[in-house]
C-alpha positions as a printed NumPy array, in Angstrom:
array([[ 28.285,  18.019,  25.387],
       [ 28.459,  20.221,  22.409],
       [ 25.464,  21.133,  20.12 ],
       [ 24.38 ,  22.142,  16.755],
       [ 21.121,  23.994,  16.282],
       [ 19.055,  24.764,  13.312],
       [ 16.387,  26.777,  12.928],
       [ 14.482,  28.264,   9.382],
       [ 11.187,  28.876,   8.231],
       [ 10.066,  25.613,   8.426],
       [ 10.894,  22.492,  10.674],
       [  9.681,  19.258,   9.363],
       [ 10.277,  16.531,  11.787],
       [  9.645,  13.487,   9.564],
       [  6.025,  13.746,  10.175],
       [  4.761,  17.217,  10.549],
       [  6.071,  20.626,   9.39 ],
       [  6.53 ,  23.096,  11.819],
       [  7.098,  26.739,  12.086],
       [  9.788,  29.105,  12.14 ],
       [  9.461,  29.116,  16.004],
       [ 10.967,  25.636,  16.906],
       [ 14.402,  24.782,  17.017],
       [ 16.495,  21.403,  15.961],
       [ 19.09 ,  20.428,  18.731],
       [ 21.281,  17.746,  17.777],
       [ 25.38 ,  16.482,  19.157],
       [ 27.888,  17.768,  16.828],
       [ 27.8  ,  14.152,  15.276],
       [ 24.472,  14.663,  14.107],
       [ 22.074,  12.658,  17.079],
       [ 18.967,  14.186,  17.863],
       [ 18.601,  15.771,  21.158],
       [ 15.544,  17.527,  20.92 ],
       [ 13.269,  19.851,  19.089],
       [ 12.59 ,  23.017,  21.074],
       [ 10.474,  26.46 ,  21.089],
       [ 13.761,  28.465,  19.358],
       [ 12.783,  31.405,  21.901],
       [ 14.819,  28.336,  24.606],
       [ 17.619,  27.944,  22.187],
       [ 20.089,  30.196,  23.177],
       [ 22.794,  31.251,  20.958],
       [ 25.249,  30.251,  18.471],
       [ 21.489,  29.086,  16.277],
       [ 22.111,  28.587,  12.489],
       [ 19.149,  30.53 ,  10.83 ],
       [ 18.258,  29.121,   7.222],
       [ 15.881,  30.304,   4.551],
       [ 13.514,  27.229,   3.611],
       [ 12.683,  23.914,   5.092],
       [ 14.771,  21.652,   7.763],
       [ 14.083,  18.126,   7.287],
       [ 15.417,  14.86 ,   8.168],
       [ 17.672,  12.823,   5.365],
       [ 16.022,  12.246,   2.17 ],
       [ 15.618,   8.147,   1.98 ],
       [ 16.337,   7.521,  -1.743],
       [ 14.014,   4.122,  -2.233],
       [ 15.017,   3.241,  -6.007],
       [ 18.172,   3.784,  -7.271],
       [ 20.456,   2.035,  -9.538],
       [ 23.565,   3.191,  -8.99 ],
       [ 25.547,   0.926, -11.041],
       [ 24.416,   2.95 , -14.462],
       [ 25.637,   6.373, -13.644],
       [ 27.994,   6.068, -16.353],
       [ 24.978,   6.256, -18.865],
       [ 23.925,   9.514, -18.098],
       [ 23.102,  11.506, -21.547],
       [ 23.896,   7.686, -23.372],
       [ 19.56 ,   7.197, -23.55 ],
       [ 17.7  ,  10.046, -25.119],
       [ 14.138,  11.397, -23.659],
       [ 10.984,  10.261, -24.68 ],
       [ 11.795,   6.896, -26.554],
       [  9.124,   4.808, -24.746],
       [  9.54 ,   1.822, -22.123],
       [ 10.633,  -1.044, -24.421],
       [ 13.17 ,   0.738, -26.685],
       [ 14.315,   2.702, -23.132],
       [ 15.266,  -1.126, -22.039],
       [ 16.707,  -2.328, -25.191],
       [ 18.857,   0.43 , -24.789],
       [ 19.94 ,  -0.041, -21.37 ],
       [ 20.568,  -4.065, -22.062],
       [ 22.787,  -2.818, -25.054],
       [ 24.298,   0.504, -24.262],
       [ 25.362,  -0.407, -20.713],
       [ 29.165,  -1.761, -21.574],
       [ 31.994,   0.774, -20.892],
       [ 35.081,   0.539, -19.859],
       [ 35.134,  -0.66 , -16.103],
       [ 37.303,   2.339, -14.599],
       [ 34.652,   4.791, -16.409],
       [ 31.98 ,   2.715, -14.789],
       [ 33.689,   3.041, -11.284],
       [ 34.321,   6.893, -11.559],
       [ 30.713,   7.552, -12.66 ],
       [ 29.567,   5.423,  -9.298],
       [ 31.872,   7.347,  -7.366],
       [ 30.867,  10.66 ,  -8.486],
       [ 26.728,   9.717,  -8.69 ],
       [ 27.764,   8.726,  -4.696],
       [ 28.604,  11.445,  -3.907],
       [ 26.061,  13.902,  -5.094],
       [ 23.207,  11.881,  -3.528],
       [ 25.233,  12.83 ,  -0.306],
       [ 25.457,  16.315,  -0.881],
       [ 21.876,  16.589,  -2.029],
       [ 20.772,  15.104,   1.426],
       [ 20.068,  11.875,   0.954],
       [ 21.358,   9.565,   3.836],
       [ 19.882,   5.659,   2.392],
       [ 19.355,   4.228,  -0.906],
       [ 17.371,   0.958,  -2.234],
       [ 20.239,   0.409,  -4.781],
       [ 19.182,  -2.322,  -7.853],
       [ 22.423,  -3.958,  -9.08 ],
       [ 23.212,  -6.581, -11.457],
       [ 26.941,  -6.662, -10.647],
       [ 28.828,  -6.125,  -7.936],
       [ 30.45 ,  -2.855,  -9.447],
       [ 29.235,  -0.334,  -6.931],
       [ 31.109,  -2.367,  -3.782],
       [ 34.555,  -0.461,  -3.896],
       [ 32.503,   3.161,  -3.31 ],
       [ 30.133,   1.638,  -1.21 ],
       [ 32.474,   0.425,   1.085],
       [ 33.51 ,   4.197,   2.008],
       [ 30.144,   5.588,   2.093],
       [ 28.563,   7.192,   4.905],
       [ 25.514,   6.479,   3.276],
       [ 22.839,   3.293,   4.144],
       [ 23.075,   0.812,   1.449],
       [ 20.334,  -1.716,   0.714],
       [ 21.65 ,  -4.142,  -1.936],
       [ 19.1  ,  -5.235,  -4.042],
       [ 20.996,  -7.439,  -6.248],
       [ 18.278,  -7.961,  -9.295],
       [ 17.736, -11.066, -10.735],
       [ 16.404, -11.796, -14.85 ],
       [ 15.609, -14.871, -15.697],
       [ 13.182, -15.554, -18.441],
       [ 12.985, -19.032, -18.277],
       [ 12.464, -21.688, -16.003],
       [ 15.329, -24.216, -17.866],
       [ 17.239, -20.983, -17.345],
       [ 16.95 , -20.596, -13.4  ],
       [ 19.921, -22.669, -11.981],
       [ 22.356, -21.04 , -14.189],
       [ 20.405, -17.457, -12.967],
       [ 20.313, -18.165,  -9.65 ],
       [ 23.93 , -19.116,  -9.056],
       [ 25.042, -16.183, -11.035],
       [ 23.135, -13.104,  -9.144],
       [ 23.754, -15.477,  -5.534],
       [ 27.845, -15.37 ,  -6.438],
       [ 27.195, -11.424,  -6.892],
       [ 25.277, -11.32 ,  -3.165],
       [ 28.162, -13.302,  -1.871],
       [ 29.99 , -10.269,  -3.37 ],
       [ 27.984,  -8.152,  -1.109],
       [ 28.279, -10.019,   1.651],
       [ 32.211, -11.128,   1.781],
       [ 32.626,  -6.953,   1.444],
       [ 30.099,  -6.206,   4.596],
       [ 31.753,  -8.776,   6.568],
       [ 35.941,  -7.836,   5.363],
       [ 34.811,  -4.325,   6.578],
       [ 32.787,  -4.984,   9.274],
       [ 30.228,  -2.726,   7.438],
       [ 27.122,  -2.618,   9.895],
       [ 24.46 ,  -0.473,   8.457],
       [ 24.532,  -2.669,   4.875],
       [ 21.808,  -4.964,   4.239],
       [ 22.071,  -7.466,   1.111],
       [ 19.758,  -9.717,  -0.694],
       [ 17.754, -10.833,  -4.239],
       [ 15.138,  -9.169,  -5.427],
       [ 13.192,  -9.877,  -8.876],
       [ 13.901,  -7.427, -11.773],
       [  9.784,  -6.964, -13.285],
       [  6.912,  -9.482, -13.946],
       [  8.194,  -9.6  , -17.633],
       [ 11.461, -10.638, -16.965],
       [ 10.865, -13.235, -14.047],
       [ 10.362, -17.194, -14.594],
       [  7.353, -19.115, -12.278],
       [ 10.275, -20.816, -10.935],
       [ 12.555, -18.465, -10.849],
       [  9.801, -15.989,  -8.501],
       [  9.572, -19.158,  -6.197],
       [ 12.957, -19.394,  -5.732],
       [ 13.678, -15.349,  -4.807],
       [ 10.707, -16.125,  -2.172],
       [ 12.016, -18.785,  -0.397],
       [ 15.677, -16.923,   0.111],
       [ 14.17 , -13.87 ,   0.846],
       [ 11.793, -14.292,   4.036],
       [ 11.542, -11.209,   6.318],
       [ 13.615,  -8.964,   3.734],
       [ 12.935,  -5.873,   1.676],
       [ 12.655,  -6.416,  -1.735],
       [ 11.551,  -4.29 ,  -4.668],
       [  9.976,  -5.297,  -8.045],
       [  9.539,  -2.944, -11.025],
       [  5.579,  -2.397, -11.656],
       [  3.412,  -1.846, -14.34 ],
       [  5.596,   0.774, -15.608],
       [  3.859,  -0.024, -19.476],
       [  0.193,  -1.4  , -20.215],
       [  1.68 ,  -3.949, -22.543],
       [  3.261,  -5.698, -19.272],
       [ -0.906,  -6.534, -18.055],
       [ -1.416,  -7.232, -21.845],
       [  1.597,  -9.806, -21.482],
       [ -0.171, -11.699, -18.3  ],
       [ -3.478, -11.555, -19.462],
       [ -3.145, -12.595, -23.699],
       [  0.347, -13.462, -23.804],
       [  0.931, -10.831, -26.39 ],
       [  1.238,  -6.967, -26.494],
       [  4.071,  -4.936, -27.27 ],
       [  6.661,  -7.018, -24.859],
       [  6.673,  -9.839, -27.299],
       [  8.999,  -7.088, -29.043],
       [ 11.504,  -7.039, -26.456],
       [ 11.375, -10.888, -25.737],
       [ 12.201, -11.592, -29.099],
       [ 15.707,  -9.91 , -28.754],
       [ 16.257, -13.063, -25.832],
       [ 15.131, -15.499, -28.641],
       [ 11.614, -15.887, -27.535],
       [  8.992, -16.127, -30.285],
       [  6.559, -16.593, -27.803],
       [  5.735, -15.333, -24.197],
       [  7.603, -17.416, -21.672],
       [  4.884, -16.676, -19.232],
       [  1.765, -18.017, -18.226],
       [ -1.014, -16.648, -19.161],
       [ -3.208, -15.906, -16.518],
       [ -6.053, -13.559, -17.727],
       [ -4.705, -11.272, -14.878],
       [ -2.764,  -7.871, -14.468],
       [  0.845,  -8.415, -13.806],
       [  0.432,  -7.054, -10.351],
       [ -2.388,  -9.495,  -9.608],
       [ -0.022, -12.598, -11.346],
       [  3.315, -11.831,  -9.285],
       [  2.481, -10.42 ,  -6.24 ],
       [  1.282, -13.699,  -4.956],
       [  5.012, -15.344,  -5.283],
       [  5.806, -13.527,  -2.199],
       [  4.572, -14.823,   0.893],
       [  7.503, -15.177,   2.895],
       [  6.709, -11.835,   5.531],
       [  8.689,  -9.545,   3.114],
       [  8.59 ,  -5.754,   3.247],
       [  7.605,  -5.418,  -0.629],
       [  8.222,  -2.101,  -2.828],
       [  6.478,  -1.662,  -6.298],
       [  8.828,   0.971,  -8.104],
       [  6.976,   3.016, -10.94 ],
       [  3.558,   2.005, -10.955],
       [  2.643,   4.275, -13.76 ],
       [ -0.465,   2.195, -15.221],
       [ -1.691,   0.624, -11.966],
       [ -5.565,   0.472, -11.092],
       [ -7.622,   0.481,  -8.737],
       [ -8.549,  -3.046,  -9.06 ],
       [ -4.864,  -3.866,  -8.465],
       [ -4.242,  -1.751,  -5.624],
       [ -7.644,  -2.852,  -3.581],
       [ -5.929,  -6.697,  -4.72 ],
       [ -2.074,  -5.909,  -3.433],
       [ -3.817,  -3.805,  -0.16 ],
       [ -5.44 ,  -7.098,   0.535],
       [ -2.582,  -9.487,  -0.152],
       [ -0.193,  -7.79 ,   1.534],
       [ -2.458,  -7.315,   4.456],
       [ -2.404, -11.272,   5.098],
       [  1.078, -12.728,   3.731],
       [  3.63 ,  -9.567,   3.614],
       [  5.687,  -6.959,   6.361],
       [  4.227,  -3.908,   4.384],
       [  4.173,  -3.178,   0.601],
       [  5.1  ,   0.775,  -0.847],
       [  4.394,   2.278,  -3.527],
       [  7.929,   4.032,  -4.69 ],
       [  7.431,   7.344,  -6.942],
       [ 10.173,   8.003,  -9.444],
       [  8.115,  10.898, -11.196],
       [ 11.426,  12.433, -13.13 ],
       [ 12.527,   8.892, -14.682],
       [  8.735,   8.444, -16.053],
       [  8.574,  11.646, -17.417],
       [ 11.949,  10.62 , -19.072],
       [ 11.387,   7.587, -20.644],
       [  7.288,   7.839, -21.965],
       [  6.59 ,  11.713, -20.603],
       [  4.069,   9.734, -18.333],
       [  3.186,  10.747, -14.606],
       [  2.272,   7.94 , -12.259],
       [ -1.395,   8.383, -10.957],
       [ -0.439,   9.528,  -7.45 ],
       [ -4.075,  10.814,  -6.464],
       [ -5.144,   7.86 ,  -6.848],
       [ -2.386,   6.204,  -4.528],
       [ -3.222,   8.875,  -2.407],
       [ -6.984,   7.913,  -2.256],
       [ -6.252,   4.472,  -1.264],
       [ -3.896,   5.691,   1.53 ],
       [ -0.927,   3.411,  -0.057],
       [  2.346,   3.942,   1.906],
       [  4.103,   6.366,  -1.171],
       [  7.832,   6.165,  -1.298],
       [ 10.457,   8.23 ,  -3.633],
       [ 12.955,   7.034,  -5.453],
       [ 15.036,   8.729,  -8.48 ],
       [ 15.845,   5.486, -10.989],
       [ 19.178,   5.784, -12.794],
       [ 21.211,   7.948, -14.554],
       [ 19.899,   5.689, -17.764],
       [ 16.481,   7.563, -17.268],
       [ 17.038,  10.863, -15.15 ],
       [ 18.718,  14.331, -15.798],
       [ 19.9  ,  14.364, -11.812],
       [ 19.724,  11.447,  -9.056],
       [ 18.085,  14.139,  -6.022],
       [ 15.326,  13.298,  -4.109],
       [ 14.631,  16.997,  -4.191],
       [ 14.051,  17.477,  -7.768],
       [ 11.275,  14.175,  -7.46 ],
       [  9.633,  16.568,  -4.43 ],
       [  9.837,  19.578,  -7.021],
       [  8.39 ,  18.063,  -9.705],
       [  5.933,  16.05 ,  -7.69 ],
       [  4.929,  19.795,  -6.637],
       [  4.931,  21.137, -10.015],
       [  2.714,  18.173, -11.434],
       [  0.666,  18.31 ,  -8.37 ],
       [ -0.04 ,  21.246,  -6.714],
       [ -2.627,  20.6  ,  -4.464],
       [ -0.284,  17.931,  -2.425],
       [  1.109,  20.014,   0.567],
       [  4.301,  19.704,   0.412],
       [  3.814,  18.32 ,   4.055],
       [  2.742,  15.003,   2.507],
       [  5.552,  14.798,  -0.039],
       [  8.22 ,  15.616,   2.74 ],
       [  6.767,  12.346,   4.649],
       [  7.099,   9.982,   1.524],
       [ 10.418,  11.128,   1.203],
       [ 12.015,  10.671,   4.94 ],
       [  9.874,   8.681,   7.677],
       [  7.92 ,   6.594,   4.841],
       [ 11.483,   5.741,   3.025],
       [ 13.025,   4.874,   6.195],
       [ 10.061,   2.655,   6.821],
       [  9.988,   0.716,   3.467],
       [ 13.666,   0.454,   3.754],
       [ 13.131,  -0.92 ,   6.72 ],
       [ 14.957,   1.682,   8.9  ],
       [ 12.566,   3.7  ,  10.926],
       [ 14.461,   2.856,  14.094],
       [ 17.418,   5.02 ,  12.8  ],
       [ 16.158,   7.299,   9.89 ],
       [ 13.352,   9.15 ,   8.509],
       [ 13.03 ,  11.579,  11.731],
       [ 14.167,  14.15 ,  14.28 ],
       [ 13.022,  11.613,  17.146],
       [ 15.552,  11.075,  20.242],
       [ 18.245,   9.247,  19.92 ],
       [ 18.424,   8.894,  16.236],
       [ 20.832,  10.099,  13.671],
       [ 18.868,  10.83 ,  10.645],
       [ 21.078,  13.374,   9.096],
       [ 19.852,  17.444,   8.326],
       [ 18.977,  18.561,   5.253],
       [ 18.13 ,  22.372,   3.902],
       [ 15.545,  22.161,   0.873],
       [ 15.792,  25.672,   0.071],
       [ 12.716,  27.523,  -1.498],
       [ 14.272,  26.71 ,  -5.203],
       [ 13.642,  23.149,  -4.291],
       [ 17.792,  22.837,  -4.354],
       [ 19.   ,  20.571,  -1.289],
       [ 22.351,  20.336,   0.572],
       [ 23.47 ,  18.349,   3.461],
       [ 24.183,  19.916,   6.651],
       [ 24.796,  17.405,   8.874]])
């Protein structure tokens, strides 16, 4: 058999960083043989400046918007951010496709080797098909309205039979495909019910308390999201009103054994993660917490509170949002500014969010997230400028 082998300052293995004197042996097709004192690894050693790690896992992406990168400014805020998005997004479809193509295939040079993709459409099928990335479909659902949810449902399941017709005409293996909700403010009561009961045992992924005006929207039935309901003809919140976070109101829809990742979580509390820790504990497969630090520093200049995550020992996960609300779609600018914003993390601990606790929440530990036997988790250099490339 023929080998590659790594070595560099650092070795992290998916769950602990090592020094400069191990060495990664993998085939030349990228399966890990071993990790080995580098004084036993002979010759023919690639020797790196910076930090070999396993794959990045890229937990929240929405792939379909790369075409609106520069479209949003900075700094408008949450609601006018989504306004924008809902009315901005229409280009012509063979921009749209080019932009997928070309967002594809900088996650792949950047290192990243899966991605929790959010789609509306079926648009990103045609590069996904050819990817030698792992795909998660999370075909999002809106549905304000419960008199609305037949005519919602049958819409986003004709774009997962999309999905699925494509996995099975090209015998695609390492795709999985299913519904997931959008956000608590865009979700009917029935609607939620009805995304539970097709979705038992999957990952899904809701959008979380990424404004205080969506707890303000549960617990009065007013607040600043009134605003952005209004543009979908509602004078009125089309929500109950429960006198409870958002968190604390839609969580509880999902009791079907699902893996469950909250993306953003910028104004969650204590009192919600103690609730979700104990929730999840009795009715779900695990529940994340994903980090995409660059997209809220985008949209409101807000950083999520991580130490507080942290604190709580929540599994953390990183994502990178869209090209609608990001300047790049790496993983390794979210560890850089994760670092910058937060010094005191060790890098150690960032590393593990974004490869073994990724693969985890994506529900593919058994082939991702680390240099263990066996697997093929692909090699990645994050240099000391935080930069990334692929090597294998």
């Amino acid at each position: 058999m023929n080998y590659r082998k790594f070595q560099a300052d650092y070795l992290f293995d998916g769950y602990e960083l090592l020094g400069p004197d191990h060495a990664l042996i993998t085939s030349t097709e990228g399966t890990v043989i071993d990790i080995i004192p580098a004084a036993e690894a002979g010759d023919q050693v690639l020797k790196l400046n910076g930090i070999i790690s396993p794959g990045f896992i890229n937990a929240h992406c929405h792939l379909e918007l790369s075409h609106m990168k520069d479209v949003i400014p900075p700094s408008t805020g949450l609601i006018p951010f989504l306004l924008d998005v809902v009315g901005k997004r229409d280009f012509p479809q063979e921009l749209i496709l080019e932009k997928i193509k070309l967002a594809e295939q900088e996650m792949e040079e950047s290192g990243i080797v899966a991605v929790g993709d959010i789609g509306n459409t079926a648009d990103t099928i045609p590069t996904k098909i050819s990817s030698k990335l792992r795909w998660n479909n999370f075909v999002e659902v809106l549905c304000f309205s419960d008199k609305m949810s037949d005519q919602r449902m049958e819409q986003y399941n004709g774009v997962l039979k999309r999905f699925k017709e494509a996995e099975e005409t090209n015998n695609i293996e390492h795709w999985t495909s299913n519904l997931v909700p959008h956000a608590p403010y865009t979700i009917s009561d029935v609607t939620f019910k009805r995304i539970n009961e097709q979705t038992t045992g999957a990952v899904i992924s809701m959008h979380n308390q990424e404004n205080p005006a969506e707890d303000e929207l549960y617990r009065s039935g007013k607040g600043e999201y009134l605003q952005f309901l209004g543009k979908f003809g509602f004078d009125q919140s089309p929500f109950p009103t429960t006198g409870k976070s958002a968190t604390q109101s839609c969580l509880p829809h999902f009791n079907k054994n699902q893996r469950v990742i909250l993306v953003h979580n910028t104004f969650t509390s204590q009192a919600d993660i103690s609730f979700a820790a104990q929730y999840a504990e009795q009715y779900l497969a695990g529940l994340h917490y994903c980090l995409c630090i660059n997209a809220n520093l985008y949209i409101e200049n807000k950083t999520p509170p991580v130490e507080l995550l942290m604190k709580n020992n929540c599994e953390i996960v990183l994502g990178t949002d869209s090209y609608s609300s990001n300047w790049q779609l790496s993983i390794a600018a979210e560890i850089k500014t994760i670092k910058e914003k937060f010094p005191n993390i060790p890098i150690e601990t960032i590393l593990k969010w974004a490869t073994s606790n990724g693969a985890k929440a994506l529900n593919r530990i058994h082939e991702l997230g680390s240099f263990e036997k066996g697997k093929q988790p692909g090699v990645v250099l994050l240099q000391n400028d935080f930069n990334s490339r692929r090597l294998l």
